[in-house]
C-alpha positions in Angstrom: 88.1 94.1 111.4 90.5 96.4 109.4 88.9 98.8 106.7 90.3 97.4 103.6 90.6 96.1 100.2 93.0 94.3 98.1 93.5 95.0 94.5 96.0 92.9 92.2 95.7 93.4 87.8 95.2 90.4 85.7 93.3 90.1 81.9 94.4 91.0 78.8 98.5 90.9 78.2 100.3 94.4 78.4 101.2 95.9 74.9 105.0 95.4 74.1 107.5 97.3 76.1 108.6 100.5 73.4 104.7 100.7 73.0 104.3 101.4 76.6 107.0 103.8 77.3 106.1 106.1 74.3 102.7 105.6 75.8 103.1 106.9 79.6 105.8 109.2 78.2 102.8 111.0 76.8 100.6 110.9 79.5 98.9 108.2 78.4 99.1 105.0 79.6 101.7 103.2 82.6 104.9 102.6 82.4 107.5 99.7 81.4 108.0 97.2 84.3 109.6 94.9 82.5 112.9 93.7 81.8 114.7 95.9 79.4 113.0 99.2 80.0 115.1 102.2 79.0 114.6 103.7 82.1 116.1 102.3 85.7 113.4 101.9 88.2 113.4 104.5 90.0 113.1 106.9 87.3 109.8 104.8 86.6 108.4 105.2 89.7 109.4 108.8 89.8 107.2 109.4 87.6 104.8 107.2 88.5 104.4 108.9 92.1 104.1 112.4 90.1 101.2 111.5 88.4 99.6 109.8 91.1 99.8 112.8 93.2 97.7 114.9 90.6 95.1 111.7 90.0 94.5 112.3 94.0 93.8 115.8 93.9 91.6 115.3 90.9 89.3 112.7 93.3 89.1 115.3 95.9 92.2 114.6 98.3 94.1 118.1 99.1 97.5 116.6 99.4 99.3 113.2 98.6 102.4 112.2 100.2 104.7 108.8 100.8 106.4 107.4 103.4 107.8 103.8 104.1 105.8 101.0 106.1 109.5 101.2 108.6 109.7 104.6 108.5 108.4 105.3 112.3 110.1 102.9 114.5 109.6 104.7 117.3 106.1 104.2 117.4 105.9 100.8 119.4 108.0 102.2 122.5 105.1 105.1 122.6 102.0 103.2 122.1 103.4 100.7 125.0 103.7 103.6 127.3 100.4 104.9 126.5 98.8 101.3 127.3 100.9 100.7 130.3 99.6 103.9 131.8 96.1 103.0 130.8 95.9 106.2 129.3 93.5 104.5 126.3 90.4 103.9 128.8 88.0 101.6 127.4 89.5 101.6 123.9 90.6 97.6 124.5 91.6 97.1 120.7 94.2 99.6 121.3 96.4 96.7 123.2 94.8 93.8 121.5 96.4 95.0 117.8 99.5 96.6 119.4 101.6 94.4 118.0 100.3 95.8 114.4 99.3 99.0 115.3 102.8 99.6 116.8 104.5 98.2 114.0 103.2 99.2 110.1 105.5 96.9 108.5 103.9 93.9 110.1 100.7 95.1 109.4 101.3 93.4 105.4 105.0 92.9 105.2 105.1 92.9 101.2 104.2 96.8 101.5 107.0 98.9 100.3 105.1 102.0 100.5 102.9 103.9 102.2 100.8 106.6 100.3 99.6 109.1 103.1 96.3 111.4 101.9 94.1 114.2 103.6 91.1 115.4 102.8 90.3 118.6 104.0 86.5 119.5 106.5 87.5 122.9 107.1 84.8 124.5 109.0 82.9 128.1 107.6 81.9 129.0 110.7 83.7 129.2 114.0 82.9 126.1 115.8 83.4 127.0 119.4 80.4 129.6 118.8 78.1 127.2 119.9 79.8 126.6 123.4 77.5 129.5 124.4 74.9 128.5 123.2 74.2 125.8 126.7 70.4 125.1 125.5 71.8 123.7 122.0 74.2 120.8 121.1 77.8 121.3 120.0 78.7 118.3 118.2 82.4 118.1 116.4 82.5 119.5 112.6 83.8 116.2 111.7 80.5 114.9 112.4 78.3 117.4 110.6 78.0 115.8 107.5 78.3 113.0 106.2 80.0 110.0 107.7 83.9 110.6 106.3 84.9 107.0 106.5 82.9 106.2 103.6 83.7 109.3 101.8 87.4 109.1 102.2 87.3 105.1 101.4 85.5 106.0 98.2 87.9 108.2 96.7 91.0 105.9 98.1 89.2 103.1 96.3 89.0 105.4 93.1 92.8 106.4 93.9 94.2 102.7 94.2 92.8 101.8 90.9 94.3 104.4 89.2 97.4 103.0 90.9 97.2 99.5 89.7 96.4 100.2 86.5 99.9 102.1 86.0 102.2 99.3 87.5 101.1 95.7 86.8 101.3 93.1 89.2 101.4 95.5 92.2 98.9 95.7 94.9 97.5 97.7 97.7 95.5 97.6 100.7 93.5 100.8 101.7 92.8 102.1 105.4 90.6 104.2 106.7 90.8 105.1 110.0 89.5 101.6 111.6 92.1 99.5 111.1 95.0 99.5 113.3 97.1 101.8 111.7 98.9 104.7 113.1 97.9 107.2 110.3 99.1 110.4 112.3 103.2 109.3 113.0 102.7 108.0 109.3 101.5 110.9 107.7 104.4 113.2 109.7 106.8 110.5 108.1 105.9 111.0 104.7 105.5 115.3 105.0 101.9 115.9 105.6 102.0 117.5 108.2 103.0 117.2 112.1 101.9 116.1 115.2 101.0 118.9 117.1 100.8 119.5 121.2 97.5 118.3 121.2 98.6 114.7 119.5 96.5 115.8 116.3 98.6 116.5 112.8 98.5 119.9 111.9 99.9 121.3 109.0 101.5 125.2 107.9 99.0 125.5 104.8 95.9 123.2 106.0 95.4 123.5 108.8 93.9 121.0 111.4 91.0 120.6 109.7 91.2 117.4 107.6 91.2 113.9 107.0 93.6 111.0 106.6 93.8 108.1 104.9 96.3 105.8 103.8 97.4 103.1 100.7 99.8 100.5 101.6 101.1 99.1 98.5 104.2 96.7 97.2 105.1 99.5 94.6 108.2 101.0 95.7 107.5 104.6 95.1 109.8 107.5 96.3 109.5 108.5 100.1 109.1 112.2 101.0 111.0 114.3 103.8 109.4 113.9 107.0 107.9 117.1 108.5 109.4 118.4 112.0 107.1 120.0 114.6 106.1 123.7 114.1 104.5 124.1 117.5 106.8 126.6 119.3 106.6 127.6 122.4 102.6 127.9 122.2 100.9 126.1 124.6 97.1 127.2 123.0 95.9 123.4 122.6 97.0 122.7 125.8 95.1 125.7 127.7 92.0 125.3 125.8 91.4 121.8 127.0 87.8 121.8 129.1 89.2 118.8 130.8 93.3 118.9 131.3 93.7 115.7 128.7 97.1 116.6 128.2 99.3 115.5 130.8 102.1 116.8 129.1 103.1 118.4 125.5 102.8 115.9 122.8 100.4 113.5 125.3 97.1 112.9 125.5 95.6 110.8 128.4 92.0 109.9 126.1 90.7 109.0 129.4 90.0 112.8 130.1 89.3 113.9 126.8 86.1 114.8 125.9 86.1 113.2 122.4 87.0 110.1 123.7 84.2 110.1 126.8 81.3 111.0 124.4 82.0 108.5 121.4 84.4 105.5 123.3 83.4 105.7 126.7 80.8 103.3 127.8 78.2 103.4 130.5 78.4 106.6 133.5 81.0 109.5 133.3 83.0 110.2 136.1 81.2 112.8 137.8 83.8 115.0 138.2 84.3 115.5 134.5 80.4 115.9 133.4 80.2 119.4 134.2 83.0 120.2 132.5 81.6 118.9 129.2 79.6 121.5 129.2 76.8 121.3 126.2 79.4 119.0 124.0 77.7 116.3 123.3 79.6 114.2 120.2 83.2 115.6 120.4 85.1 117.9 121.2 86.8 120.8 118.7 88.5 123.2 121.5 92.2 121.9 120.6 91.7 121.8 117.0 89.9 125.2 116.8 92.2 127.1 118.8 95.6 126.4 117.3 97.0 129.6 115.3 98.0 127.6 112.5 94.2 127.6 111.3 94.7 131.3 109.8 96.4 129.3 107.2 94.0 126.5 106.5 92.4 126.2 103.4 89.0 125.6 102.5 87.0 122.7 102.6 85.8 121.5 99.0 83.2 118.8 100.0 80.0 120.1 100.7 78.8 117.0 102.1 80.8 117.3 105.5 79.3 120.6 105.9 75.4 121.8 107.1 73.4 118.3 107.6 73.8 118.4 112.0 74.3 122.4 112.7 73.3 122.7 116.7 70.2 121.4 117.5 68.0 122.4 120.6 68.5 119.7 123.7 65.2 119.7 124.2 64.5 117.4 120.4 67.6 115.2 121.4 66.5 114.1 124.5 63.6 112.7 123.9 64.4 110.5 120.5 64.2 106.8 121.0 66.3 104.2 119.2 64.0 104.5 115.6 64.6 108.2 115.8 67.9 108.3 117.0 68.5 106.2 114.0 66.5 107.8 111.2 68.0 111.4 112.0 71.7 110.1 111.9 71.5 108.2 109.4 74.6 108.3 107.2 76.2 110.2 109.9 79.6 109.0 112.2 77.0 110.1 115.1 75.0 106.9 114.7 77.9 104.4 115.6 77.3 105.3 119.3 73.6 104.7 119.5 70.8 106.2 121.2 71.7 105.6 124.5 75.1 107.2 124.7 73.9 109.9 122.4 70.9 110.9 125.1 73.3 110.0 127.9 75.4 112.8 126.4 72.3 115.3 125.9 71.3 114.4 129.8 75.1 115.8 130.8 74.6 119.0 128.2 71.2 119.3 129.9 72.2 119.2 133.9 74.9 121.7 132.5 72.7 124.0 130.6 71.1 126.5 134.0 67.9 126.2 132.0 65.4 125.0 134.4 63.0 124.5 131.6 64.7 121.3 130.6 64.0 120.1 134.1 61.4 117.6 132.8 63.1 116.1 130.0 65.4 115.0 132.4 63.0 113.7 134.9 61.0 111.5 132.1 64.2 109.8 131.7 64.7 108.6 134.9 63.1 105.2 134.5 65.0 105.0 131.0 65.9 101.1 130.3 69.6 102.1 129.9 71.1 102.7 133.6 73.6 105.1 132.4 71.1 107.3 130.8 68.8 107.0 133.9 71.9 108.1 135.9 72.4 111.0 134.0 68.5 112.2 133.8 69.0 112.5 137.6 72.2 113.6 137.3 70.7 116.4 135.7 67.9 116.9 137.5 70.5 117.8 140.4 72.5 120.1 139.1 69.2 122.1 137.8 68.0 122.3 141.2 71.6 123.7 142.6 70.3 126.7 140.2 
């Protein structure tokens, strides 16, 4: 089901309509909606938008910016191509909401606007380091805290409030990634940032390090200029991918992606593809981490996101069962997969690891209930023996 809630204002009577303007004139209280405000609309609004956009950075959201529920038509001619080529894998609720996901404005046609937010996960450390590192786990910084989607749903929660209260009778719906919303040609519509070679925004002063998350509301605030692509002729995202997702600039095929077989894909990998996963076993940061733009990024203010997961050894991952798996994610986006994807994952970081040591682990989960774990314990078991 879609991530959301739905606000609408009620209670006591507004004050009278000179009252209120001197009020939000001041800083102090929302504006006139009424008839016979001093001010035409979207002066109000103006103003309204203004303020909103420092209430976000005071929750914690590094940039606000607002777009129109129509504002990406072209959106439902590109998520049919990407369906017809079967280039979303497993991910069936892709197709079954197409008809929202490729269309905002259907999604909740009394929307008027679209508030766009990031939140920024900037890493401190360099996150590929850990790719050499084949007897530990490289798991995405995304992951090593705490899970974002309730993090990012508090503060829009917090945000939308804030909202209401300044224009009466308005409401909004906020979305956090699991709904079918197309956040990333959104937030490009409304200036955030821009969708990058690699399909992920990006922006000139963040980065690719952050978060989105978005408020539909019927308040009519002021759109922004979109942002246009900043990409160049570099082709880093592209190079650095372990796996050749990217059919083409600007195209990702998830069924090669490593994000995608980790965290969506159920049951065996294709073998071809497991050693080139190499010790990544919960995402996959190669694209992100590589693109030049990062020099620019700024820093990460939410320490929860950072330090819980770090790169633990194989060896403790492989052998946790589903109370374990459970108690050490706990809180974590890692948990959603379970254990038996996670230690399916592990068994593919182990057979790639050349550390014959681990040799047992996998052989002690060769009888493992799960067949796709089995298959990968012996998976594993092979390629250790090829030395």
């Amino acid at each position: 089901m879609p991530s959301l809630t739905s606000d609408k204002t009620g209670g006591a009577s507004p004050p009278q309509p000179a009252a209120r303007r001197q009020a939000f004139a001041a800083g102090k209280g929302p504006p006139d909606l009424f008839p016979g405000a001093s001010h035409p609309p979207e002066d109000i609004y103006a103003k309204v938008k203004e303020r909103l956009a420092a209430e976000a950075e005071a929750v914690g959201f590094s940039r606000m910016r607002v777009t129109t529920p129509d504002a990406v038509p072209e959106v439902a001619e590109r998520l049919q191509q990407f369906l017809e080529a079967g280039r979303q894998g497993q991910m069936a609720w892709m197709s079954e909401r197409a008809h929202w996901r490729g269309n905002p404005a259907a999604l909740w046609p009394e929307a008027r606007s679209v508030i766009m937010l990031a939140e920024l996960y900037t890493p401190d450390h360099d996150p590929l380091g850990v790719l050499d590192q084949t007897d530990r786990a490289a798991i995405s910084v995304y992951a090593q805290g705490r899970d974002y989607h309730d993090l990012v749903k508090k503060r829009l929660k917090q945000l939308g409030r804030w909202l209401l209260a300044q224009v009466p009778g308005q409401q909004i719906k906020v979305f956090v990634d699991t709904a079918p919303v197309m956040e990333k040609p959104l937030a490009q519509a409304a200036g955030l940032g821009w969708q990058g070679k690699h399909t992920n925004l990006l922006s000139r002063d963040l980065g690719s390090w952050f978060f989105l998350g978005s408020i539909f509301t019927t308040a009519a605030l002021p759109p922004d200029a979109p942002e246009i692509s900043h990409c160049g002729s570099c082709r880093a995202c592209l190079d650095a991918c372990p796996t050749g997702a990217f059919p083409a600039p600007y195209q990702l095929d998830a069924r090669r992606c490593i994000s995608y077989l980790t965290i969506e894909h159920k049951g065996p990998v294709d073998p071809e593809l497991r050693p080139l996963m190499g010790n990544r076993i919960y995402g996959c940061d190669d694209c992100l981490a590589v693109c030049p733009w990062n020099k620019f990024a700024q820093a990460g203010s939410e320490m929860r996101y950072r330090g819980i997961v770090g790169a633990p050894p194989l060896a403790e991952l492989a052998v946790l069962d589903d109370a374990g798996f459970r108690a050490r994610f706990s809180g974590s986006p890692i948990k959603r997969i379970g254990r038996d994807r996670f230690v399916r994952n592990v068994l593919y970081a182990i057979g790639n690891s050349g550390d014959p040591s681990l040799a047992e682990l996998a052989r002690g989960l060769t009888g493992d209930p799960d067949p796709a774990v089995a298959d990968a314990a012996r998976w594993a078991m092979g390629r250790l023996a090829e030395g």
